[in-house]
N, C-alpha and C positions, 0 to 999 in steps of 0.2 A: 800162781800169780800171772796173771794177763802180761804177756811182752809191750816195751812200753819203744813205739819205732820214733826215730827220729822224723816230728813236723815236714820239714820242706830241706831235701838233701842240694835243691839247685835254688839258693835266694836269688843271685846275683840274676840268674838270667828268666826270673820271673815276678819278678818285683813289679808292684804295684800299688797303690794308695790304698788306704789299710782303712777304708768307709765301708759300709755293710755291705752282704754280698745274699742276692744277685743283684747286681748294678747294671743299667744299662748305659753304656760310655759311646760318645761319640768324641771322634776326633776332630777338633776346630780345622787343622791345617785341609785333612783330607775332604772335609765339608764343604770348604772354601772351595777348592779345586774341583769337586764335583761340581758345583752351583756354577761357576765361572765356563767349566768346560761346555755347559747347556745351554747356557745366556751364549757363548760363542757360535754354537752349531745355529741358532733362532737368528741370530743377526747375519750370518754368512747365509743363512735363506732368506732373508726377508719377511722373517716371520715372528709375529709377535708371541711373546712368552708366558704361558698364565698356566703354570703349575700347580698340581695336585697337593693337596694339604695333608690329603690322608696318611702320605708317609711318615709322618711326623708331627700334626697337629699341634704345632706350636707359632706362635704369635711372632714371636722374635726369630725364629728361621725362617718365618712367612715373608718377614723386615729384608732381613739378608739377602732373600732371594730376589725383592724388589732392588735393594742396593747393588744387586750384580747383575740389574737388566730386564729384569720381567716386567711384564706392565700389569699384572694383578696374579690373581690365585684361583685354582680352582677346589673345588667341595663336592661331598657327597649329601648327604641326610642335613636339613633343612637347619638343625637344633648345631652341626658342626656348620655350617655354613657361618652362624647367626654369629658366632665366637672372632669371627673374620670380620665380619659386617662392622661389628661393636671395636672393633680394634685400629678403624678408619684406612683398612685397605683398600686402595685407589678400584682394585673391580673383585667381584667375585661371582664367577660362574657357579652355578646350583648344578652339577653332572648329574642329577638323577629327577627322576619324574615326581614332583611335589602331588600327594594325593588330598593334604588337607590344604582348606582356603585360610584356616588360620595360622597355620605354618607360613607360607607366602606370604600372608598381611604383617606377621613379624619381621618378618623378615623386608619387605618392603619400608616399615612405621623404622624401623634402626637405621635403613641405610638415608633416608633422609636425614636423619639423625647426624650423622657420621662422613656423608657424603661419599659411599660405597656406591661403585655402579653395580647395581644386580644383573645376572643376566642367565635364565633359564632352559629347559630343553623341555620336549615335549617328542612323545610319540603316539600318543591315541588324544582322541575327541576330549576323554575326563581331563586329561594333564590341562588341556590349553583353558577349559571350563574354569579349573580351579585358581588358573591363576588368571584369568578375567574377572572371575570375584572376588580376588585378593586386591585386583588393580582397582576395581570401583568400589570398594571399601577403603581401601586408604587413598586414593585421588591418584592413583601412580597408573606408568606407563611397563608392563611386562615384559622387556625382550628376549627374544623367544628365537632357541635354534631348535631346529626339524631333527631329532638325533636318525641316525641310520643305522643297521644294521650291515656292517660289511663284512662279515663271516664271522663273529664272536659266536652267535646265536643266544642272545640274551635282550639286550631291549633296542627296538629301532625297527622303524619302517623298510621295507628292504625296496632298493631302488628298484623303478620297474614294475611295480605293484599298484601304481596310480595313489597310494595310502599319502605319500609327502604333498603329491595336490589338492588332497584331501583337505590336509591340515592345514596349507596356503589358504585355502578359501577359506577356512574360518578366522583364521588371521586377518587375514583381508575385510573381513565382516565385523572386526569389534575394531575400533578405535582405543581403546585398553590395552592392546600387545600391537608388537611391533617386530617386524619378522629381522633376525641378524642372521641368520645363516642355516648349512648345517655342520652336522660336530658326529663324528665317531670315536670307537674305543677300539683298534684292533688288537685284543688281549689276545687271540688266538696265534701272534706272533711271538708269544710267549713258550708256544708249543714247538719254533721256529728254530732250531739251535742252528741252519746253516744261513751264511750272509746273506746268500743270493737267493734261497725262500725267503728270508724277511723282508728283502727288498721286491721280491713278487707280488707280497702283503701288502708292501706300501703303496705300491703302482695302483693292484687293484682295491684298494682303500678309496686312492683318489678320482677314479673310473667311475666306482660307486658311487661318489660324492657328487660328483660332475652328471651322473642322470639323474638324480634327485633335484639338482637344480635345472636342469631341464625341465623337468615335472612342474617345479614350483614357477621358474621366470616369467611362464604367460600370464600365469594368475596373479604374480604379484608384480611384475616387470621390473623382477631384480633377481639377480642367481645370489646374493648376498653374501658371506664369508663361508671359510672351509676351516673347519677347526678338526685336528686330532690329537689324539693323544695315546703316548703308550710308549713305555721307555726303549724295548725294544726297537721299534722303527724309528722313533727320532734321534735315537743314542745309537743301534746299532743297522740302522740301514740308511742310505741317500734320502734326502728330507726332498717329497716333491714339488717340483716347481709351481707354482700355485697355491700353495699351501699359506694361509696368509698367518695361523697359528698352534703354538702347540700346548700341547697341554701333560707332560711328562708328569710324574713323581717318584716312583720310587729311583731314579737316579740322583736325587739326594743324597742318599747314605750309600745306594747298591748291598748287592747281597749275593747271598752262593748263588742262587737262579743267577743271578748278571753275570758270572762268573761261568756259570755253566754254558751261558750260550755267547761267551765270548766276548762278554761287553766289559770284560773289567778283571783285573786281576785281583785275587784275593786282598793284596796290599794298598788296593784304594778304597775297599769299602772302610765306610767310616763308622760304621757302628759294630758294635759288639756286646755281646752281656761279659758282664765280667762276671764269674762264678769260682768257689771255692769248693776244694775236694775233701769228701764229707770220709770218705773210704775208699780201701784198695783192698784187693783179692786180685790171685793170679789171673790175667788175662785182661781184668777188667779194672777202673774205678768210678768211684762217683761222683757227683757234683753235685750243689744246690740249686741249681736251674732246672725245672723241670717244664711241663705243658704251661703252665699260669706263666711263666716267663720267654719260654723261647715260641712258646705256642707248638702246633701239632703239624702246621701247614709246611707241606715241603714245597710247595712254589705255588706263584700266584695262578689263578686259574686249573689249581689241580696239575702242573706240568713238573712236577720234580721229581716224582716216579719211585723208585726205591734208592734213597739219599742217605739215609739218616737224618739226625733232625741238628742237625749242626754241626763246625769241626771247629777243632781247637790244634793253631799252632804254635807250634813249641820251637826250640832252641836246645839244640842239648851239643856241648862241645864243639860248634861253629855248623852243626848240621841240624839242617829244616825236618822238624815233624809234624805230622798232618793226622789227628787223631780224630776218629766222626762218632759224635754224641746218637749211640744207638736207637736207645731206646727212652722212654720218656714216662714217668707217673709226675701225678702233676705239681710236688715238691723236688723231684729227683731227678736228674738224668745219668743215662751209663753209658760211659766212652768204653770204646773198645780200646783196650790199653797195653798189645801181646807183647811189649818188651817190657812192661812194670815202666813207666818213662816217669808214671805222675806220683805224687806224693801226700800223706793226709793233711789237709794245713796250705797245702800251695793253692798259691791264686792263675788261675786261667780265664784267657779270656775267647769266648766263641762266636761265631762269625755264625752269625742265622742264615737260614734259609731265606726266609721273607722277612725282609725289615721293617714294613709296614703293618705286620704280624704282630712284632715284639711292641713295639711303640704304643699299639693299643694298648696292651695287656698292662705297661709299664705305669706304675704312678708317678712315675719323676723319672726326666732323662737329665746326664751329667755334660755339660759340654765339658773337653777339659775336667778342669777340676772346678768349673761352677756347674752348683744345681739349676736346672730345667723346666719349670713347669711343662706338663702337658695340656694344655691351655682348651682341647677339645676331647679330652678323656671323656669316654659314655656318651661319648656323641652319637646316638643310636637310633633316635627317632626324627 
């Protein structure tokens, strides 16, 4: 006869709300105090606050983040953008280059709707095309930032190139868009774990920025706004002076990356999957969280290296353990577990990698103990 081990030999100091498992839990307090601490840093610069959604693609965190200071939100893919538009958030930036003219005409036809200001980016010829015929299609006016390239190497004019005067002059040539600025992503500050490189990132982020509007100001005789975004430099480096906006997200909840490069201690991130232990065996045990929940990604941009794919901490006897979710099939994960700590039956909760990772993958987030929609789930086209 099969040995029949006792469930969960520590309840008291693992308790938790007995809803299905994997659960993805955020904590309201520490939510709050992320959003707060971001809206502080935008205001002690002078700089306006219009946040990434992707972290979290929800409608009512998008609310919150306006109620603690932002002046709108930013988006990725035209279809998550449209979820924002329709929900009468005061602006919403499109971060990424619209390729169809009837994505942008939706997107335009809702925000009149709604009273959503849109507001677009462009790096080659077809972007600005696409959305001049999304603008004389619906009667609307496109505003349009130059993105730039300032060492990610993924999408953007790279200053110096003559490619942002480029783009002025056709700006300048249709009465349909209207030139606001330009806008970068330095994610490669993500690769950045010490202060004083991230702040080199920042400097020359805004270097970059600053010849691009060079480029463009004779052609348009306007250097127009400087937009960045990227949690690492506005969260963990001097926000530069000039800088008139940011555009942050995953410092909402934070995660192991944030914690890796010193932006945050494990104790402020506010999200985690809550997961239950399916099995134990010496050395190791299991959990119900696998790939489809905690995802694959050890950090954003590929920068998390050999991490594992999550930790889970524990409490055992007034001392802190710190046990990291090895390996991953895409129902499973295995904690490395060399004192036997966990139990079959106990509930833990793990602290991701990439927060913006899990939230996609998630059909419902819990604030608290209310449910969540994910209001831009499959937001992918």
């Amino acid at each position: 006869m099969d040995q029949i081990l006792p469930t969960n030999p520590h309840p008291a100091e693992t308790a938790v709300s007995p809803r299905a498992t994997p659960a993805v839990r955020i904590d309201p307090e520490k939510l709050a105090a992320n959003l707060s601490r971001m809206a502080a840093i935008a205001k002690s610069a002078g700089a306006e606050l219009h946040p990434h959604v992707k972290t979290h693609k929800s409608i009512e965190i998008a609310r919150m983040q306006i109620a603690a200071g932002a002046s709108g939100v930013t988006a990725s893919k035209p279809s998550e953008a449209l979820v924002f538009v329709r929900a009468g958030l005061p602006s919403v930036t499109v971060a990424y280059p619209l390729m169809r003219a009837g994505s942008a005409a939706a997107l335009m036809t809702a925000a009149k709707g709604s009273g959503t200001r849109l507001r677009f980016i462009a790096a080659h010829a077809l972007h600005l095309e696409v959305l001049e015929t999304a603008a004389r299609q619906t009667g609307s006016v496109a505003e349009v930032f130059v993105k730039v390239d300032t060492g990610l190497g993924r999408i953007g004019v790279t200053a110096g190139s003559g490619a942002a005067a480029v783009l002025a002059g056709i700006i300048a040539g249709t009465p349909d868009l209207r030139y606001l600025g330009v806008l970068s992503h330095a994610g490669h500050a993500y690769g950045a774990p010490e202060p004083g490189r991230r702040a080199e990132i920042a400097a020359g982020e805004l270097d970059q920025l600053h010849a691009a509007q060079a480029e463009i100001a004779p052609v348009l005789e306007m250097p127009g706004r400087i937009s960045v975004g990227s949690t690492p430099t506005c969260l963990g480096a001097p926000v530069q002076r000039g800088t008139d906006e940011l555009r942050p997200g995953n410092y909402a909840f934070l995660d192991l990356t944030a914690v890796r490069l010193g932006l945050c201690t494990p104790e402020e991130i506010a999200l985690s999957v809550e997961a239950t232990v399916l099995f134990t065996a010496p050395g190791r045990a299991v959990i119900d969280a696998g790939s489809k929940v905690l995802s694959s990604d050890k950090g954003a941009h590929g920068t998390g290296g050999d991490v594992g794919h999550g930790q889970i901490e524990l409490q055992r006897g007034g001392q802190r353990h710190m046990l990291t979710v090895q390996r991953l099939s895409e129902e499973h994960g295995v904690v490395d577990d060399p004192e036997g700590l966990l139990a079959v039956g106990e509930r833990v909760r793990v602290l991701p990698n990439h927060a913006c990772a899990v939230v996609a993958l998630a059909p419902r987030l819990w604030l608290g103990e209310r449910e969540l929609a994910v209001d831009a789930r499959g937001c992918v086209d």
